[in-house]
N, C-alpha and C positions, 0 to 999 in steps of 0.2 A: 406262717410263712407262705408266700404266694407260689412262687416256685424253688424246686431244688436248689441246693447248691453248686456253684461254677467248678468241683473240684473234679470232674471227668471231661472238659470240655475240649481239653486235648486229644481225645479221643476224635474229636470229631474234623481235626486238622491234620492229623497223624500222616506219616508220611509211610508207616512202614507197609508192605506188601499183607496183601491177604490171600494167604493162599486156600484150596478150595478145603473143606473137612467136611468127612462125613462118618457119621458112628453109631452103628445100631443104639442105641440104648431103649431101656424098658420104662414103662409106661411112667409119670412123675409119682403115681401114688407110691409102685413099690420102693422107691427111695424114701420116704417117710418111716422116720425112727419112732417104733411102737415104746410105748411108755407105760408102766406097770406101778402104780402107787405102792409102797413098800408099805406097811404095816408101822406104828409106829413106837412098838417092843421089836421092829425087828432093824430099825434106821438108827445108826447110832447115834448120828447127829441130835435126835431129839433127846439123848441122854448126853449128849457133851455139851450143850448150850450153855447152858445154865454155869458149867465149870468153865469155860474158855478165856473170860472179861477176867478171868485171874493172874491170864497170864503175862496180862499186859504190866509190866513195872508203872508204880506212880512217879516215882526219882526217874530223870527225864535221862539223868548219866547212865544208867543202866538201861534205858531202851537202848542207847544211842552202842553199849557196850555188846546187846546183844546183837544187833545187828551188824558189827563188827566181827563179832567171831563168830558169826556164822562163816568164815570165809574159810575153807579148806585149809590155808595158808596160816591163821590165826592157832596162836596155844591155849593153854586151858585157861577158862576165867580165871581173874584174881579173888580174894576172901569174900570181895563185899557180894559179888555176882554168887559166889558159891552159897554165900549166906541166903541171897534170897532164895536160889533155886531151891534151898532145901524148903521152902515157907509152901513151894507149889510142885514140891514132890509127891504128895496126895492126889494133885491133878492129873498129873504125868499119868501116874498108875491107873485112873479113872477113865484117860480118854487113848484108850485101846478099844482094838475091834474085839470083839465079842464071839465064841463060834456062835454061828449063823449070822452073824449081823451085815450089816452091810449100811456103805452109804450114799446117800439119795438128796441129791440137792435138790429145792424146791422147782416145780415146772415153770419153765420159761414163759413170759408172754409179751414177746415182741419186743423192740428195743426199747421199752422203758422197766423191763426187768430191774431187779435189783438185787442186785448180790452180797447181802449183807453176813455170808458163813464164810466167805473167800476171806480174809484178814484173817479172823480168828486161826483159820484151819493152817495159814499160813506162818502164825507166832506160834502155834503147837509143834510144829516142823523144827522155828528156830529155836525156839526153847530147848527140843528136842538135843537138838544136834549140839546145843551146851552143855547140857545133860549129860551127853555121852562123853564130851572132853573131860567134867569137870569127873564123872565116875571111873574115863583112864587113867586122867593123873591120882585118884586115890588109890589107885590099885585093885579096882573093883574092873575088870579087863570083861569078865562075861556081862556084867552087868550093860557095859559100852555098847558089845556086843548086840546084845538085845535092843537097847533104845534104836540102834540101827536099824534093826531087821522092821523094828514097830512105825518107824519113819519108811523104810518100805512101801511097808503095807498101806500104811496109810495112802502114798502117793499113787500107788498100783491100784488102789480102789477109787479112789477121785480119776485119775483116767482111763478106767475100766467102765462108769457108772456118768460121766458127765455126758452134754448133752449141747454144746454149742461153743463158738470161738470161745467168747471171753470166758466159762469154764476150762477149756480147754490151758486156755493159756496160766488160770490162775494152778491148775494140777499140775501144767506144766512146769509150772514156777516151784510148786511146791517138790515136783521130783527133781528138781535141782538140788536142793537144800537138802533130800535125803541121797542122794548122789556125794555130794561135797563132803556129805557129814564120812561117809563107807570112804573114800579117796582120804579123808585124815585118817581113819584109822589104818589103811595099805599103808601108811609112810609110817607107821609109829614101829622102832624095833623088833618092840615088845611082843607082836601080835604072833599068835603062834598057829603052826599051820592047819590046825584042826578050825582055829575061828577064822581064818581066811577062805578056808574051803567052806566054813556055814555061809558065808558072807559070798563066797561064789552062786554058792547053790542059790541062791535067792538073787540075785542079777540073772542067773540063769532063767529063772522062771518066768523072769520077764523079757524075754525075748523076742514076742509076736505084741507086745505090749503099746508099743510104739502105733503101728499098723490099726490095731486096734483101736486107739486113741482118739487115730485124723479120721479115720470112716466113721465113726460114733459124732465127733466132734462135726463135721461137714453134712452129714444128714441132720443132726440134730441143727444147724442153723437153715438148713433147708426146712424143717418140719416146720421148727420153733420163731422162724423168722422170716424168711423169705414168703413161705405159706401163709402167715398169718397175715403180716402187712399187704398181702394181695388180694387177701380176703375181706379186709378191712377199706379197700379202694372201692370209691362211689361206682357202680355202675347206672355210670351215666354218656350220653356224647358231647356233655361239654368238656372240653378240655382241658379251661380255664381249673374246674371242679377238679378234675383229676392233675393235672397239674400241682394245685394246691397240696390236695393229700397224700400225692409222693415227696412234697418237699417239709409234711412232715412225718411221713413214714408214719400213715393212719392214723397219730396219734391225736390231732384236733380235729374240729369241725373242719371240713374243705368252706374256703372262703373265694367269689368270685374277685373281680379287680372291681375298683372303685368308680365308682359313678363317674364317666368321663375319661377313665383309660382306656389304651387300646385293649383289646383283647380279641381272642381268638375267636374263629365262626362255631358254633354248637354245628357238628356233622350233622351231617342224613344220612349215615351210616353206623355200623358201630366200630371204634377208632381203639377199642383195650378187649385182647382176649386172655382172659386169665388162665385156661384151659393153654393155650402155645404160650401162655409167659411162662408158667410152673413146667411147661412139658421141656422150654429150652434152656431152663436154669437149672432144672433136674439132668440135661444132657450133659453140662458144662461140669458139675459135679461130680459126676458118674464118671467121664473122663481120669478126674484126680482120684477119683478110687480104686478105680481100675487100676491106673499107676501105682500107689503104693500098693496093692496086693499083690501084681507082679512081681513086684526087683524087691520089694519091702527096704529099698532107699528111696532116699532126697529126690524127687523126679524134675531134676532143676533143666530149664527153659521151657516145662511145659505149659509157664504163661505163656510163650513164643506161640508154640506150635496149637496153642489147643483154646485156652480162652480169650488173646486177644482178638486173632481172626474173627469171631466171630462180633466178641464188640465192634471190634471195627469196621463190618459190616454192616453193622446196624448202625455206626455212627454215618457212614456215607449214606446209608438210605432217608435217614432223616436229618441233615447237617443242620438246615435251615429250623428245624422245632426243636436241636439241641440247643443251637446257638437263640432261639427264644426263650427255652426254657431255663438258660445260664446267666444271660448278660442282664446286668444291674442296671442300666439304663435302660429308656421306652425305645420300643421297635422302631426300626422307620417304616412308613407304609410297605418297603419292598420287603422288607424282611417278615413281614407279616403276611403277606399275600406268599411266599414260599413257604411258610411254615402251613398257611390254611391249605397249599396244595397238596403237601403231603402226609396230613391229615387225610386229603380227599383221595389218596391215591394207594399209598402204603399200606400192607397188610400189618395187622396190630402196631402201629408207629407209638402208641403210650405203653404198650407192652416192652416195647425196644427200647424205649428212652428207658424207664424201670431199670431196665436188666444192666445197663449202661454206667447207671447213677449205683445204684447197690451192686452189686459183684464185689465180692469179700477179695482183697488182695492173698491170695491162696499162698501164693509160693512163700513169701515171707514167713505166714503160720507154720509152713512143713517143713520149711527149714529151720527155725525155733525149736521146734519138736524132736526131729531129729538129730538134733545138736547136744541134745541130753542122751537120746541113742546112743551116739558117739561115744558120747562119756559113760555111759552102762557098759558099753563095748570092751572101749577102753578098760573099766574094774577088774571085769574077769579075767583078761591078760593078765595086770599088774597082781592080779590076788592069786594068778598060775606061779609066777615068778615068786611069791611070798613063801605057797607051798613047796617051791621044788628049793627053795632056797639062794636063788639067783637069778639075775638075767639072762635069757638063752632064747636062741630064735624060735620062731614060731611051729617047726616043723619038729623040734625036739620037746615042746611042750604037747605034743599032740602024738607022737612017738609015748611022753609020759603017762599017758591017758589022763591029764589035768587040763585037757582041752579035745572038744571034740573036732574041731577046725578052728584055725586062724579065726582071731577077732574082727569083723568086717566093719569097713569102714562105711557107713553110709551115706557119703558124700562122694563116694568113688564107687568103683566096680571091684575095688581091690579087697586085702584086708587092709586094718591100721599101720600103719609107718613106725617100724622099731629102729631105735639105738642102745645100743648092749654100753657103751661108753660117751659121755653119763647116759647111763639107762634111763629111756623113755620112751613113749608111747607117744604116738598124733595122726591126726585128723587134717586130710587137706581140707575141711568145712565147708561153708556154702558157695565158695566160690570156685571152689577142684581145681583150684592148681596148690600144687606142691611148696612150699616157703623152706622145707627142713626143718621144720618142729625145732625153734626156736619158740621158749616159755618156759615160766616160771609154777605153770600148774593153776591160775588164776584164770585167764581166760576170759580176763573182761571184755565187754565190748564185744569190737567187730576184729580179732585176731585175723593174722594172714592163717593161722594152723592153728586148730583147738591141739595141746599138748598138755602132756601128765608124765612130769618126770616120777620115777620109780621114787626116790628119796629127797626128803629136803633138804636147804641150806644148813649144816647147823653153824 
């Protein structure tokens, strides 16, 4: 591909204000996430491999059943489902963590990674959390209990130990499903207040979890991908060259234009300083982590205030070589004579387009993330209310010492939004206005209020 693709080129016609930012930040290396090879008696992944391809059903009706009741909302499987899960209860038992063990997905290298353990690690989860219905309804209550906690852990270690977005997002995905699995067992009568309080204690410990997650996840695409693809660009002054191998993100040969197209002038300067490209990508970053370690919520409009200004500044410095380096048809002479000006003019202008065309859409990720916050939040209320044996406002379960403060919402400044009648719990989510926790405890999509009523329909 000759040049990038047109999908930021709004950027460069934007109408919104740029107002001025400025922010100490440290140097781009100490942003880079250090990385330590695990041993591989001490990864468990290299002991779950080989048992995972088991747990996919061949009978196409059973994928389709297991991925149905993974749904909070869903009851326990029927015969045939139970039948098999007994075939890969050997498995189950097998791919638990280990003391000392730990897991370590393989190291990233640039966006042609491949993440061939995220499936697997993700049907272990749903499997998992069938497991745990199918051992309530027999009456095996501790047993449920445990496939929970083991769903936990596991999710607590994939976003303890990952290393970039799409890690990020697949742990994230997977602490949903052991989220949903602990929310069906709060609604089940039966669960008695000793395994509510296990089942607290262990939400509990994930509590800085979150926080944890997007700074690991946010350096680690900085180390693992923004670093490398810029390491991987020609140093060269043609620009035509560099062009090329940003549109495809180092991964081929940079190829010039064709015998007879326009193309750009090779400078008499040097036009990419990788040195202010890493040092202002590592700003923008720094920014979003600083934010979640303060408030440890959602830091929603700090695209606003914090990373578009600054695209946007770079889109106005170089409108004419964005608008070259986006549009699908040939320059006209004028457009090209403004593009070669500020190449001649601009301080790193292929450093600025870069930073322009890649910049990861942040706030969307941290809000994904903290969405499952939410709902970890949300647990420990609901499993207060299991132990104390009813719905009661937030200041009497904290009076009970079964909370040590109100469950925070992190989509707000507040805690979570109670109703004692029907009892339930909500989230004004990524948008922070308030709906009144109307929900059913599902929570598909894009709800006005992530909500978790205390008890189901029966």
């Amino acid at each position: 591909m000759r040049r990038p693709a047109a999908f930021l080129l709004f950027l460069a016609g934007a109408l919104l204000p740029c107002p001025a930012f400025s922010e100490k930040t440290p140097a781009w290396p100490e942003l880079l996430l250090p990385r330590t090879e695990l041993a591989e008696t001490d990864n468990a992944l290299h002991r779950w491999r080989p048992l995972l391809p088991s747990l996919f059903p061949t009978d196409p009706a059973l994928s389709e059943s297991l991925v149905d009741l993974s749904s909070p909302l869903t009851p326990a499987p029927d015969a045939a489902l139970r039948t098999w899960l007994a075939t890969v209860q050997p498995v189950l038992s097998q791919t638990t963590l280990r003391p000392g063990e730990r897991l370590q997905l393989p190291r990233l290298h640039g966006p042609e990674t491949p993440f061939p353990d995220h499936q697997p690690l993700r049907q272990l989860a749903t499997v998992r959390v069938i497991a745990l219905k199918a051992a309530w309804a027999a009456g095996h209550h501790d047993e449920a209990v445990s496939l929970a906690l083991e769903n936990l852990a596991l999710s607590r270690e994939l976003l303890a130990t990952q290393e970039g977005l799409i890690p990020l997002l697949n742990a994230s995905g997977i602490w949903q499903i052991s989220l949903d699995g602990v929310y069906w067992l709060t609604r089940e009568p039966d669960l008695t207040p000793a395994q509510a309080a296990t089942l607290q204690t262990a939400l509990f410990r994930d509590q800085s979890l979150v926080v944890t997650a997007l700074n690991r996840a946010f350096r680690g695409e900085f180390t693992f991908f923004t670093r490398l693809v810029i390491d991987r660009l020609p140093r060269t002054r043609d620009p035509e060259l560099l062009l090329s191998s940003i549109g495809s993100l180092g991964m081929t040969t940079p190829e010039p234009p064709e015998e007879g197209e326009p193309r750009l002038t090779v400078a008499t300067r040097e036009i990419f300083d990788p040195e202010a490209t890493l040092q202002a990508a590592s700003a923008d970053i720094h920014g979003w982590l600083t934010a979640f370690t303060a408030t440890s919520r959602h830091p929603r409009g700090l695209t606003e205030t914090h990373t578009y200004p600054r695209l946007l500044g770079y889109a106005r410095e170089i409108p004419a070589l964005l608008r070259y380096a986006s549009q699908d048809g040939p320059p006209t002479p004028e457009q090209l004579a403004a593009a070669n000006a500020e190449l001649a003019t601009v301080e790193n202008p292929i450093g600025k387009l870069f930073l322009i065309i890649t910049t990861s859409q942040w706030e969307p990720l941290s809000a994904s993330v903290f969405r499952r916050e939410s709902q970890r939040s949300a647990l420990t209320g609901l499993l207060a209310w299991r132990r104390l044996g009813r719905p009661v406002p937030w200041k009497d379960l904290v009076t009970a010492g079964l909370l040590a403060e109100p469950p925070a919402d992190p989509f707000s400044s507040t805690a979570l939004r109670l109703d004692l009648k029907p009892a339930r719990l909500w989230s004004v989510a990524a948008n922070g206005t308030d709906e009144g926790g109307a929900g059913d405890g599902e929570n598909f999509g894009q709800p006005a209020d992530l909500v978790w009523p205390a008890s189901p329909k029966r």
